[in-house]
Structure formats: C-alpha cells, structure tokens
N, C-alpha and C positions, 0 to 999 in steps of 0.2 A: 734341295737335299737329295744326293745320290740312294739311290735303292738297293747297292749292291755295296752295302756296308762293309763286309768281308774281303774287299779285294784288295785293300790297299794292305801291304805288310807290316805287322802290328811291329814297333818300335822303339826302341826308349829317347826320349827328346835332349836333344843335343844342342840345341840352338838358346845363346842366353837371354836370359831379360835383359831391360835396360839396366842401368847401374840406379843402385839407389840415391835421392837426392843430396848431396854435399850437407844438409842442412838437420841430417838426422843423428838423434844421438849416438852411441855407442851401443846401448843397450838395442835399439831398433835395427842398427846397422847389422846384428848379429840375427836375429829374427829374420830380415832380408837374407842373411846368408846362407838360414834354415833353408827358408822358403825355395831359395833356388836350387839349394840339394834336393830336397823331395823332389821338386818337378822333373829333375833331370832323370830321378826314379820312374816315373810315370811311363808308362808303358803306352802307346799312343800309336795312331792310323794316320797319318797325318799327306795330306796332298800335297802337288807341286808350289800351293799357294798357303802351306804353313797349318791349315785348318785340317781337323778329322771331317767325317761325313756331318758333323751334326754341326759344326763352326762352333766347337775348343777349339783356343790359341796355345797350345804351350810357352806362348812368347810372353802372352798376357794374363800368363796364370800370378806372376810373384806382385806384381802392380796392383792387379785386381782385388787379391787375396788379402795384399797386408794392412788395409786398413780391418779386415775380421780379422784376423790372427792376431792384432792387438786386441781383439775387443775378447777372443777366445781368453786369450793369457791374461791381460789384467783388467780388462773391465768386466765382464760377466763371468771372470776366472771359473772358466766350467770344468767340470768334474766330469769325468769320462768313464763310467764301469761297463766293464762285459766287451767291449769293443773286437776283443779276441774271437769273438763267438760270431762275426760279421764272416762267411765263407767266401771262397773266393771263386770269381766267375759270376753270372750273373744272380743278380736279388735285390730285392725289393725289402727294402728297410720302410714300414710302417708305422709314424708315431701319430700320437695328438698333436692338435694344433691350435695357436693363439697368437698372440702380438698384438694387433688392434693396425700398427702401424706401420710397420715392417716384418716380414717373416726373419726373423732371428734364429729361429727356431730351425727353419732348415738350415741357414747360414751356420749356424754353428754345428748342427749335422755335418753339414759336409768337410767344415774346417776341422773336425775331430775324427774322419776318414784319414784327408788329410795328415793332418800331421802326425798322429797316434795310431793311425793303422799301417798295419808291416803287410805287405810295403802299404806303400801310401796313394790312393785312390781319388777319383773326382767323382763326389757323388753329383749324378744327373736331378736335377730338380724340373719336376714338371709341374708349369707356371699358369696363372689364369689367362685366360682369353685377351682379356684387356690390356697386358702389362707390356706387351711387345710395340702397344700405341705410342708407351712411352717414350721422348727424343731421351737419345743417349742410353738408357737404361735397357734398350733391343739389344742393343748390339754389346752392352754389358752382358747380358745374359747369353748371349750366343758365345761372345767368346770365354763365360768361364762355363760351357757346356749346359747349360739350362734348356729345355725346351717347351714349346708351348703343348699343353696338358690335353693332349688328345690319344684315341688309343693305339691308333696307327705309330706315333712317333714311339708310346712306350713300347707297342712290341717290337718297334725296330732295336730301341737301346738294349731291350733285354737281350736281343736274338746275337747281338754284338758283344754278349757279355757282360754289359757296363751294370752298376751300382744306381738304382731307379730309388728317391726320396716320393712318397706320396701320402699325402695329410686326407685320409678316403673323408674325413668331416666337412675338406673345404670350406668356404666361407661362412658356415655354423658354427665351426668352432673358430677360425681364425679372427672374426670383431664381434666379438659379444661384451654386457657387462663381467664384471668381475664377480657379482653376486650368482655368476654362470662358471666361475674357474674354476678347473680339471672335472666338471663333469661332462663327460662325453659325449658329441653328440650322435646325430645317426650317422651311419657310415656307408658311405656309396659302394657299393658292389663289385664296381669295375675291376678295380686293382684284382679282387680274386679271380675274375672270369682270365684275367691277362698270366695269374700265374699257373691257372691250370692251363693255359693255352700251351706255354714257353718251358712249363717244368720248371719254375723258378721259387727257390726256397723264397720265403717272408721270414724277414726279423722285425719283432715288433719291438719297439724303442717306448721310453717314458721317459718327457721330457718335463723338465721341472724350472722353473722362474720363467719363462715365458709367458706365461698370465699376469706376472709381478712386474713386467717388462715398462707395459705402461698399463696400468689397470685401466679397463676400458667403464664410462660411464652411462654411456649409449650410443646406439646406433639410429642413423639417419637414410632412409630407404630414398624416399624421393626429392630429395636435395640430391644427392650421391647423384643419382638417375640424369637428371641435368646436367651434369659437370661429366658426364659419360663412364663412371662409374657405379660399380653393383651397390655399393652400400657405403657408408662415410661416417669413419668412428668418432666419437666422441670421449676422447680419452681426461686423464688428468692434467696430461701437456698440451697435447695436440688437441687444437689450432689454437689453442690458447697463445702457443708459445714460438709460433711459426714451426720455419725447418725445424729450429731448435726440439720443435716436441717429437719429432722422428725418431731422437737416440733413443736407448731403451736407458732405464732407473739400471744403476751397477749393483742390481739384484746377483745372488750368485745363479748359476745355471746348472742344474747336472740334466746326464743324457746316460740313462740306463737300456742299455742292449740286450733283450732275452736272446735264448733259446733258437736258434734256425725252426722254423715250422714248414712241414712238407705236408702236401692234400694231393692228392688223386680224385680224379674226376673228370666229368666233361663237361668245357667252358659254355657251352649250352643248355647246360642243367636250369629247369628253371630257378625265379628268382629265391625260393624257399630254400633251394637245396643248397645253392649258393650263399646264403641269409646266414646258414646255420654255422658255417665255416665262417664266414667274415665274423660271428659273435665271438665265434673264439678267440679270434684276432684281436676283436676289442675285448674280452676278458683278459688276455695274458697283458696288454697296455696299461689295463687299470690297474693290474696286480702293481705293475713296476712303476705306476704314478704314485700309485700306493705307500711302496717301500721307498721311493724319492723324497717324500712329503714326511712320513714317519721320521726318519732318518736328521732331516733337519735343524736349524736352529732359530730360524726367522728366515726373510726375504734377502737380507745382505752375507748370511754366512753360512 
C-alpha cells in the first residue's frame, strides 16, 4: 500500500467492464448498464496498473457489484431514507451490525452509496483480521476497495477523502442470537478517536432486517477457534443447509441515514471523554433503529 495516497491525480474512470454474460435477461442486462454508468461517475486515483492506493479496480466494480445490486433491487428491496444528508469528502458512516453470516448489512451500505448517492460513491469497508485468509475472497475485497480494520488504513482512507463504513459493535453485534436483535451492543472507541484526529463528520445510519437476515440461534466460541475462526454462528439455515444457508431470508432492508454529527476534541482524550461522544452516536442509532422498526409491517415488507 503506497503512503502517499494524494499523488496520483484524482479522475473519473474510463476503462470499461467486461460485457455482461449472453445469458442474462433483459431486465438484468439493464442493471449492468446502470452499473457501468455510475462507475464511470466514480471519481478515482487509479495507478499505471489500474488500481487506487488501496487496490479498487474500476474494472472490477460492475462484476463484482452486480450480484448485490440484485439483491439491493429485488431480494432484500431496501428502502433507502436520508441518503441526501451523506456530505461529501470524507466520513465515516456508523451503523449497527448483525447478519450471523455474511455482512449484508454493509453490502448493502455501500450498494445504496452506490447507486442512490449523487453522485455515486464506493463506500470503504473496513474488514476483520481473519477475512483477507480467505482464498479468493482477498482479493474480492481489495478489489471492490475493502480494507483490513486497522487504524492506520482508516486514517489513511479518511485523509484521501473516501467514504469509511464501521460497525464500532464488531463481532457483539454481528453473531448473536435473535433473542439479542437490534439491541445494541458496546461500542469500541476507536472510530471516534479516528474522527477527531482527521476532522471527519460521522453519520449514524439504522439499519433494519439485517437481524431477520438469518435469525441467528447461537454462537459457537471454541469449535469456531479450531477451524481458525473468532466465533461460528448457529443460524436457522446455516450449516444446516450448507453454502445454501449464506443467502440471507428476502426480508425487506431499510437503511436510515441521520444527521452529519461533528465533535471537537482531542483524539487522546481519555477513554471517558471519548465514551461520552461515542454514547451519543449510539443514541442517535437507536433513535433511527427505532423509527425503522415502528414504521414497519413484519420481516418481508
């Protein structure tokens, strides 16, 4: 990863994806022709060898994307408010988090930057430890801008501008059971100390059907631990049902956006002072988990 994120001349991508497969319908066919309009929107640092500093592929954005962009549109048909209030330059977008089995949750985060934000943006997702072991799934995440969750890389992405996704619950909230959905858990620190470093607004987001994704029915510590993972959910699908239990239930999703939040301070405050600002973060979350959940009709609409 180059250090001198700044040097390359920021620019709108020009180079096209592959062609879509012969074998897709019509209706998808158009979808793909979304996808490769936005991208060519995307405003992008991109080296001699196609990649930004962080290895985004512009190439590999329509490929990558369009199997969420169906799942955005018609399987979890998410509902998107507030998105307008998303500023531009760099931030840090802060939701809760769940899934048991895949993060959806940020997936469709970013798929709803994406397509529904003017213009339309790659939100950076910062990943667990473990997930870059994964074969293929590395170099998936590198090339749709993912990076591995440490704090060096976020304040590199912030200082570059970019769009930072960060679930501060991490794996509290992301495998638990469902007798635990949308109540929130503790929330790590960090993310604040990163935005009073960098100056970078926080939007808190409340995300909703991501707990309904696959209701989780427990968690498994030391099997997990074995098989070189932190923890091993026990869902209603999964392993029941193999790969098959990975898809999430065609719950509907909404993804509510507050407010920009700006704090002043200094990122070496200790951890109370710091405490006291991340609670408010998780207050204005719960309000909009809140109004998600009210609002509703059940799990599928």
């Amino acid at each position: 990863m180059s250090n001198d994120h700044g040097s390359l001349p920021l620019q709108l991508h020009e180079r096209r994806s592959p062609p879509p497969p012969w074998w897709l319908p019509t209706q998808a066919w158009t979808l793909w022709s979304e996808l490769e309009a936005r991208t060519a929107r995307i405003a992008t640092r991109i080296n001699e060898y196609g990649y930004d500093p962080f290895g985004f592929d512009p190439q590999s954005t329509v490929p990558l994307m369009f199997p969420m962009a169906l799942l955005y549109r018609h399987w979890l048909r998410v509902e998107t408010h507030g998105i307008h209030r998303v500023p531009q330059g760099r931030v840090l977008l802060i939701a809760n988090h769940a899934g048991n089995t895949f993060a959806y949750d940020a997936a469709m985060m970013s798929m709803a930057l994406f397509l529904e934000g003017e213009p339309p943006r790659i939100a950076r997702g910062m990943v667990e430890y473990y997930l870059p072991t994964i074969p293929f799934f590395n170099v998936a995440m590198q090339r749709m801008g993912s990076v591995v969750g440490t704090p060096k890389n976020c304040v590199a992405l912030l200082e570059n501008d970019e769009v930072v996704m960060v679930f501060p619950e991490g794996q509290r909230g992301f495998i638990k059971p469902y007798s635990e959905a949308y109540q929130l858990q503790d929330f790590g620190l960090g993310f604040m100390r990163m935005a009073l470093e960098t100056g970078t607004p926080i939007v808190p987001v409340g995300i909703i059907g991501s707990e309904e994704q696959s209701p989780g029915i427990a968690r498994l510590e030391s099997l997990a631990q074995r098989l070189g993972a932190p923890v091993l959910p026990i869902t209603a699908t999964f392993p029941m049902l193999g790969p098959l239990g990975l898809l999430p239930l065609p719950v509907k999703f909404q993804l509510r956006f507050g407010e920009p939040l700006y704090f002043e301070g200094d990122p070496h405050d200790d951890n109370s002072q710091i405490h006291e600002r991340v609670e408010h973060v998780k207050h204005e979350i719960r309000e909009l988990v809140g109004e998600g959940l009210a609002s509703r009709n059940g799990w599928f609409r």
